[in-house]
C-alpha positions as CSV (number, residue, x, y, z in Angstrom):
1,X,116.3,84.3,71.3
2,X,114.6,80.7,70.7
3,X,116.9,78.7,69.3
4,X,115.5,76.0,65.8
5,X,114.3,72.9,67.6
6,X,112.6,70.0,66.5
7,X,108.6,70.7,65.5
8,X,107.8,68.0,68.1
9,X,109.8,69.5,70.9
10,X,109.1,73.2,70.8
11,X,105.5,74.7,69.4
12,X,105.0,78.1,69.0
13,X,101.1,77.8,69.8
14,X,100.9,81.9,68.8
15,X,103.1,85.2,69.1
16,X,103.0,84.4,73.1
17,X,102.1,80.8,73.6
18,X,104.9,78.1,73.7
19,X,104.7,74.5,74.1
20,X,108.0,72.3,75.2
21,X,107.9,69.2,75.3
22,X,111.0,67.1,77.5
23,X,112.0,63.9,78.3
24,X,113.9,62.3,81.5
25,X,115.9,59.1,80.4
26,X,115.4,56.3,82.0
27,X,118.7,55.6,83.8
28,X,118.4,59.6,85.4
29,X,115.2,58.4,86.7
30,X,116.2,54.9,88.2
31,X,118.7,56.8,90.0
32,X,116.9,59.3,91.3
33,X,114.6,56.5,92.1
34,X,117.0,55.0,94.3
35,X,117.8,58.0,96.2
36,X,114.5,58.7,97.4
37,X,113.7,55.0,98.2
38,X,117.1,55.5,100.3
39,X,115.6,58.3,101.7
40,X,112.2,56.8,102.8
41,X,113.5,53.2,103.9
42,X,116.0,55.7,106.2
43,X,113.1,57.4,107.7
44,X,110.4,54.9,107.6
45,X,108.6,53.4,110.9
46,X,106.7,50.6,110.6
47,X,105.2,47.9,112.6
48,X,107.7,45.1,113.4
49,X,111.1,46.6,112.3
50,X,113.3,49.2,113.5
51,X,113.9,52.6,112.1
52,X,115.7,52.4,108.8
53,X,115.7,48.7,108.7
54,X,112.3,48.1,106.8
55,X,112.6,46.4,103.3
56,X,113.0,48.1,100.5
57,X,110.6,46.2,99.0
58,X,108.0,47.3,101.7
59,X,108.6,50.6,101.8
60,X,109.0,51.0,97.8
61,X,105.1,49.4,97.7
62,X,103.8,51.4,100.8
63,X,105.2,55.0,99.9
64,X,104.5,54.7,96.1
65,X,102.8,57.6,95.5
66,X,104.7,59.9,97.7
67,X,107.9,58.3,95.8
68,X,106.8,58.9,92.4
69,X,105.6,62.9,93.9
70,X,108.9,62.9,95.1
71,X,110.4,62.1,92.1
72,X,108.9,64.3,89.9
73,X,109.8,67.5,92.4
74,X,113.3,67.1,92.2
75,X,113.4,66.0,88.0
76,X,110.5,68.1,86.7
77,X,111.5,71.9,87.8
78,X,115.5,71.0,87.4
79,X,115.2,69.5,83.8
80,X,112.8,72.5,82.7
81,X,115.1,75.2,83.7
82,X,118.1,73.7,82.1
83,X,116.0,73.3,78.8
84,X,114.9,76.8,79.2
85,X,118.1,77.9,79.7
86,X,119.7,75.8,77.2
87,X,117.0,77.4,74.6
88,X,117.4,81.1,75.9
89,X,113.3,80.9,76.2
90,X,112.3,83.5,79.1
91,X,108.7,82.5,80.2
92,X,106.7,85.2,81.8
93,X,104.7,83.3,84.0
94,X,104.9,80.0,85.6
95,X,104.9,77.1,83.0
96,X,101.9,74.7,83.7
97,X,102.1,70.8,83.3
98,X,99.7,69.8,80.1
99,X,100.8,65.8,79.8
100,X,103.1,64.0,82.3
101,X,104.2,60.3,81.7
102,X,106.1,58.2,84.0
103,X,108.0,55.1,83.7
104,X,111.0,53.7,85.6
105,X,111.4,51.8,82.0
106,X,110.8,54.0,79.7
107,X,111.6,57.5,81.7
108,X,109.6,60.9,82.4
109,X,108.2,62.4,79.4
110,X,106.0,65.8,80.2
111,X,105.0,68.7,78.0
112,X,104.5,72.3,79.6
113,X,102.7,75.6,78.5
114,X,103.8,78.8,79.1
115,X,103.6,82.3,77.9
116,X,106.9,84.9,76.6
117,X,107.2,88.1,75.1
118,X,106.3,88.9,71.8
119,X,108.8,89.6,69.2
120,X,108.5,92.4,67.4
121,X,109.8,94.7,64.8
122,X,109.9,98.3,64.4
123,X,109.9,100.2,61.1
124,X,112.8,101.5,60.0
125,X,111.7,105.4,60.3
126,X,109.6,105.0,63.8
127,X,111.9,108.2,65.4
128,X,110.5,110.4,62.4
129,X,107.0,110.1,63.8
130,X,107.4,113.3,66.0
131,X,104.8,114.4,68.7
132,X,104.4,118.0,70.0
133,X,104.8,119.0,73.7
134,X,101.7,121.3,75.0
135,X,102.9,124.4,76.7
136,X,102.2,124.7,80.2
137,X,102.1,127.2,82.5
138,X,101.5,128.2,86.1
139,X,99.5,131.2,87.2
140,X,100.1,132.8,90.4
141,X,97.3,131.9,92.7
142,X,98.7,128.4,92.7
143,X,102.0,129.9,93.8
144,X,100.1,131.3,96.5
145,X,97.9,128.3,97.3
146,X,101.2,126.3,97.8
147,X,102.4,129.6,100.0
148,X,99.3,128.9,101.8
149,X,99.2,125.1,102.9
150,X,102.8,126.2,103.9
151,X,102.1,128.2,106.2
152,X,99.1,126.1,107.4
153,X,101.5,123.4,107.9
154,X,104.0,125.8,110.1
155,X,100.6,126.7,112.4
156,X,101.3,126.5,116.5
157,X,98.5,125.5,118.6
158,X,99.0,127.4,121.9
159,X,97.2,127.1,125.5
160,X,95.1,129.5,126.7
161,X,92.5,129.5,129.8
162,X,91.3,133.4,129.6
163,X,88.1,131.8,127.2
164,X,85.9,129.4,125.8
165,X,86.3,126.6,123.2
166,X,85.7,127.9,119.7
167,X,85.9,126.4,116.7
168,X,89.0,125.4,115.2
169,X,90.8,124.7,118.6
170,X,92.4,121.6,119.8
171,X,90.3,120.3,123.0
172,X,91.8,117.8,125.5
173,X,88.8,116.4,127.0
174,X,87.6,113.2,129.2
175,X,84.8,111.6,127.8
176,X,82.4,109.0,129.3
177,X,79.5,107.3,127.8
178,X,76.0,105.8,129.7
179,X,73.8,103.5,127.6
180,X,70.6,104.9,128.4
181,X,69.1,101.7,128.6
182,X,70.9,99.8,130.7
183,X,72.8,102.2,132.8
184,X,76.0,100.6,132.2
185,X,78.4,103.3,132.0
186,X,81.6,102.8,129.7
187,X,85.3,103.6,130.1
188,X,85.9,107.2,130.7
189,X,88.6,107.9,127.9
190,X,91.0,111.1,127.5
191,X,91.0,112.1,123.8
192,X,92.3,115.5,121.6
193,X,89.3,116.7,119.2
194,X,89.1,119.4,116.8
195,X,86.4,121.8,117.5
196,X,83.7,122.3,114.9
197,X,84.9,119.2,112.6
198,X,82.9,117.8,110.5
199,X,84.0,114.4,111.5
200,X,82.8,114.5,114.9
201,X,79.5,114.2,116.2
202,X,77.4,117.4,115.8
203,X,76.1,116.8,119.0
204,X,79.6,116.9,120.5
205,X,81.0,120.0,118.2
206,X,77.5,121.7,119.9
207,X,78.9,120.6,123.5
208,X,82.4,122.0,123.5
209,X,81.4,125.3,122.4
210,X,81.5,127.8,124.9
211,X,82.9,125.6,127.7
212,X,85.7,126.6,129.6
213,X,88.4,125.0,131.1
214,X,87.4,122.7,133.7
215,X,83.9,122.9,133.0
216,X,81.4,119.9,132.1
217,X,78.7,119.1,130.1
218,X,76.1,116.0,128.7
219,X,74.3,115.3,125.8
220,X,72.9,112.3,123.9
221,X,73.3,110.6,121.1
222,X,71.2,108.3,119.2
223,X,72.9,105.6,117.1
224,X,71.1,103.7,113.7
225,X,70.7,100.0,113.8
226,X,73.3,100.4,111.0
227,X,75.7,102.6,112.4
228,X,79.5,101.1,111.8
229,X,80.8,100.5,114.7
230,X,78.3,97.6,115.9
231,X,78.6,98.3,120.2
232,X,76.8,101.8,119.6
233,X,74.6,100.3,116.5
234,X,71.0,101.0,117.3
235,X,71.8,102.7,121.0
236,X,71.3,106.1,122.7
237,X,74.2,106.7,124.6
238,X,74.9,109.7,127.2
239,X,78.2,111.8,127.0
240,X,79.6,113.0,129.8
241,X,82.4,115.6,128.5
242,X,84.9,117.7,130.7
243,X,87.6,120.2,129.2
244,X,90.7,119.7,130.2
245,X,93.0,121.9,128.4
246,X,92.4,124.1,125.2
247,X,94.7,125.1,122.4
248,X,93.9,128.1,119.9
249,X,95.4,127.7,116.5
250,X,97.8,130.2,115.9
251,X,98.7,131.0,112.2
252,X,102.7,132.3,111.7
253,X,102.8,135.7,109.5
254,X,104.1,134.8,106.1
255,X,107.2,136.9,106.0
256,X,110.8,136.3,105.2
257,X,111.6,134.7,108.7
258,X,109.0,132.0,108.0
259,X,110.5,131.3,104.4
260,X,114.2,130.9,105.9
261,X,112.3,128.1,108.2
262,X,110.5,126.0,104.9
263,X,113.4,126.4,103.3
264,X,117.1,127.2,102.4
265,X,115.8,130.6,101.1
266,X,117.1,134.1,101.8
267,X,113.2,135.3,102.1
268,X,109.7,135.0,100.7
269,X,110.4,136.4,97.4
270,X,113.0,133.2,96.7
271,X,110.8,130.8,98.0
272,X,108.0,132.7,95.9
273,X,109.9,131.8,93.0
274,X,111.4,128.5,93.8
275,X,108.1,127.0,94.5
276,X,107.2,128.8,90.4
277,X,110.0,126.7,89.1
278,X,109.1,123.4,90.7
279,X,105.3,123.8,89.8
280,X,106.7,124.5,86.4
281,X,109.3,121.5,86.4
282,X,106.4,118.7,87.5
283,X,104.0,120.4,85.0
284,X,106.5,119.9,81.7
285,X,107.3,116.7,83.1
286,X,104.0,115.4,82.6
287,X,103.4,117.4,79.7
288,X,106.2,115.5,78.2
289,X,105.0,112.2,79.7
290,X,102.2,112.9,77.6
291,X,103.7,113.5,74.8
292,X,106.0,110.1,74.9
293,X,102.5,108.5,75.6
294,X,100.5,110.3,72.0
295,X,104.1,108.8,70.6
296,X,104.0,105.1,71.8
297,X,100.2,104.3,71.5
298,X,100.6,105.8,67.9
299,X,103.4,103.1,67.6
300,X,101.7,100.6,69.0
301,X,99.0,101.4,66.6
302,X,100.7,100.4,63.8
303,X,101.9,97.5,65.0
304,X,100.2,93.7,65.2
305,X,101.2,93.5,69.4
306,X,100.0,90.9,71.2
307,X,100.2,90.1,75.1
308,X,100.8,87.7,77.4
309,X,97.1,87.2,79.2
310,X,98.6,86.4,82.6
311,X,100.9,89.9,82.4
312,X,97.5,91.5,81.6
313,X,96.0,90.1,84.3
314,X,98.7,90.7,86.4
315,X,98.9,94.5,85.8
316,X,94.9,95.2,86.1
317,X,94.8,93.5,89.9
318,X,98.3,95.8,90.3
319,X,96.1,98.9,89.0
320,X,93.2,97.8,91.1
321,X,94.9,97.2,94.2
322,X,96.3,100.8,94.2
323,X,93.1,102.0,93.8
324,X,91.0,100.6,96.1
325,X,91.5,98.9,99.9
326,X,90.2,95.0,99.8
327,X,87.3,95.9,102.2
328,X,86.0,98.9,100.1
329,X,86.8,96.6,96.8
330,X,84.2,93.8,98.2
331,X,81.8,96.1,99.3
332,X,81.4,97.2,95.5
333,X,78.1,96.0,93.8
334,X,79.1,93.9,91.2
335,X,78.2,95.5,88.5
336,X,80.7,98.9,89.1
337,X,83.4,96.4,90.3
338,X,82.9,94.9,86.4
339,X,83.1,98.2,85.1
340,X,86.2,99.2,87.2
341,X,87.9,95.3,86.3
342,X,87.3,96.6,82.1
343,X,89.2,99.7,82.6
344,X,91.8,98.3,84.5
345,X,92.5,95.8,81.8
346,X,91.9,99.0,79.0
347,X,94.9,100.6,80.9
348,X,97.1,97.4,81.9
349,X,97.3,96.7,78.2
350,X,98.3,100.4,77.2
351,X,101.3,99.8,80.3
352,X,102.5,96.6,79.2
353,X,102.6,97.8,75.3
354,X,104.3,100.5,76.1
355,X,106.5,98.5,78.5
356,X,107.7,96.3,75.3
357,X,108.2,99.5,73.1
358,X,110.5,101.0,75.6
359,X,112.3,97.7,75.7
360,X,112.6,96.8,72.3
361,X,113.5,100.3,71.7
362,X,116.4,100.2,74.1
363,X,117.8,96.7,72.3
364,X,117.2,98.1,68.8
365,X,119.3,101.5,69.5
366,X,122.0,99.5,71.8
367,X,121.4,101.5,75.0
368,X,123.4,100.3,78.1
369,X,123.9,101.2,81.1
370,X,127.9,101.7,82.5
371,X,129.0,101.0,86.2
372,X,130.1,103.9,86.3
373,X,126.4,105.7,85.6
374,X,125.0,102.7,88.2
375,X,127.5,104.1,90.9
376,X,126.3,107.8,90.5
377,X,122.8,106.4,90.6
378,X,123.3,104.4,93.9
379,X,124.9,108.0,95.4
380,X,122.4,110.2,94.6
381,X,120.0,108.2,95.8
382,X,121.9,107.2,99.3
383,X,122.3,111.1,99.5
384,X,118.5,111.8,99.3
385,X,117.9,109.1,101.7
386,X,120.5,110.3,104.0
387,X,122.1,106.9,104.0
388,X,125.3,105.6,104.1
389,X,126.6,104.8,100.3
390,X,127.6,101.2,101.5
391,X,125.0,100.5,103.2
392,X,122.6,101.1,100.4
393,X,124.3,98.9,98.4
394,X,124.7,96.0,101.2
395,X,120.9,96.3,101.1
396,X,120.5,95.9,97.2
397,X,122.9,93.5,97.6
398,X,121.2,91.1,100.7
399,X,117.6,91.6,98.5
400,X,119.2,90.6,95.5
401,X,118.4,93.7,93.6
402,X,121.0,95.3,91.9
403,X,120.2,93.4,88.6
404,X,116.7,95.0,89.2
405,X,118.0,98.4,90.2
406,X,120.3,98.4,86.8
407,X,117.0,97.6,84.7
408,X,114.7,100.2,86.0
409,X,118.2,102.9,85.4
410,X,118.5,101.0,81.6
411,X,114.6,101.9,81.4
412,X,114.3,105.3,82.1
413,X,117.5,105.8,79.9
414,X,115.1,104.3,77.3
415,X,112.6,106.9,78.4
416,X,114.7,109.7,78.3
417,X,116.3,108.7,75.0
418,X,112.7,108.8,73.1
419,X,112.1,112.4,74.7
420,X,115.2,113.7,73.1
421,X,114.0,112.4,70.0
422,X,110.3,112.2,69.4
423,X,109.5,115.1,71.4
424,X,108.9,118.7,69.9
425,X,109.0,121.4,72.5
């Protein structure tokens, strides 16, 4: 909460802008004056006199404007955070300098810009504005897709040597390339490929199959100029290919024995109906995720919020950044990466006013969080991490994160509270 301050000390420039204006007596900066000069004539070389035993005189005239920069880093940052403090203002992002004066006579006087949290007020009735939860279901091909890429992820791949590659095997091969051109053979390499995937070079999926173990074979390849990987660009290299060992892909029957292996089942029909309920759990989850959403941007809706610009800034390069790798982000034409840089902003906005809902929300209805509830926390977490319950928290504590830890728990209480209460089922 901003404390009432003087109209010249404190402008509220709009619902997120502040101005604060500070001054540095005069006597606080003679004697950090003095301490610096102390510091410089201590360290100081010059021609003629040893170290530490230039003039002060000298050295206050020859290191002026690294005493004055000195200066102002140690006063500037220390008397701003014990204003801030002093006023219980919580900037958002780092203040910026607008005006700086200095003086040894007359002091430091400097006025800063920075951006906070709106304030904001909710109406009286916002719980009564109810949303309704879509039903959801889950059909039973997707149980058995899930069965599926189970069972594709418990697949063996065995030797054998009574046939030929096929498709679909794994292939241990040595591989050695000639550039036709200049004869200059390269590194023979021993590599595992997959048979027949569409990744590799057709040429080479046509190559494997039907060799045998031990067996050899060449074919070419012609690179484009533009080809990625710029010491095959615009070449026609030569393979030389010989199978070393071959592995057929060996799908496990979907039975009771494989179930126990997946999971802490008694047989397929549990796991059948465990994997139901855990399709079903994540699908009202987000249902209800949607609903809280309908609920806050409705809210939000009917209220005047405005954002701090460097937040929203902040979030959009956080939603970009998930989304795409730098490399792939630069190698967008301009005109798409303007088109994703509007929607990330569309949706950084929704986040952050949602953000302050949830926040305000949580002050308005007196929500806390107990040490008690932050100690379950910490050992249900440490169990699903396998971890030591002391050693998760000598972590938190080393990083400095337990304060952050207890906000993210105070949040989703916040979350959870509005579910209960806005939400029909």
């Amino acid at each position: 909460m901003e404390q009432n301050l003087p109209p010249e000390r404190l402008k509220i420039i709009s619902p997120v802008i502040r101005e604060l204006e500070i001054e540095i007596q005069p006597e606080e900066v003679k004697k950090e004056y003095e301490k610096v000069v102390d510091n410089y004539v201590a360290k100081a070389r010059l021609p003629g006199f040893r170290q530490g035993h230039a003039p002060r005189e000298m050295v206050s005239r020859m290191f002026a404007a690294e005493i004055r920069e000195a200066i102002l880093d140690n006063l500037v940052p220390d008397y701003l955070k014990r204003e801030l403090e002093a006023l219980g203002v919580v900037p958002v992002n780092l203040p910026t300098v607008k005006s700086l004066e200095f003086d040894l006579e007359k002091g430091i006087k400097f006025e800063v810009s920075f951006e906070v949290w709106p304030v904001i007020e909710l109406p009286a009735n916002y719980l009564d504005n109810k949303v309704r939860q879509e039903e959801v279901k889950v059909e039973e091909k997707e149980v058995n897709d899930v069965l599926k890429n189970l069972q594709e992820n418990a697949v063996e791949y065995l030797p054998v040597n009574d046939r030929p590659v096929a498709n679909d095997d794994y292939v241990v091969i040595e591989i050695q390339g000639k550039e036709v051109e200049t004869k200059k053979f390269m590194p023979a390499e021993k590599v595992v490929v997959l048979a027949g995937h569409q990744e590799n070079e057709p040429q080479l999926n046509q190559a494997l199959l039907g060799l045998g173990q031990g067996e050899e074979k060449t074919f070419e390849v012609e690179y484009p100029a533009d080809y990625g990987q710029k010491k095959f660009a615009g070449k026609k290299i030569e393979y030389r290919i010989k199978v070393l060992e071959i592995k057929e892909k060996k799908l496990p029957e979907l039975n009771d024995e494989l179930a126990k292996t997946i999971d802490q089942v008694s047989g397929l029909e549990e796991l059948k109906r465990k994997i139901y309920e855990d399709l079903l759990k994540h699908r009202q989850q987000e249902a209800a995720d949607r609903a809280l959403n309908e609920f806050l941007e409705k809210l939000a809706a009917g209220l005047d919020l405005s954002l701090p610009e460097s937040l929203i800034k902040e979030e959009a390069q956080t939603i970009i950044n998930r989304q795409f790798k730098e490399a792939d982000w630069n190698r967008l034409p301009a005109e798409l990466r303007q088109q994703v840089e509007e929607q990330a902003r569309k949706q950084a906005e929704k986040n952050l006013k949602n953000h302050l809902l949830v926040r305000k929300i949580i002050e308005q209805e007196g929500l806390k969080v107990t040490e008690e509830e932050y100690e379950e926390d910490l050992k249900k977490i440490a169990e699903e991490r396998k971890i030591p319950l002391g050693q998760l928290k000598s972590a938190l504590s080393q990083e400095d994160r337990e304060e952050e830890w207890k906000f993210n728990l105070l949040f989703q209480k916040g979350i959870d509270f509005l579910k209960e209460k806005v939400i029909i089922k």
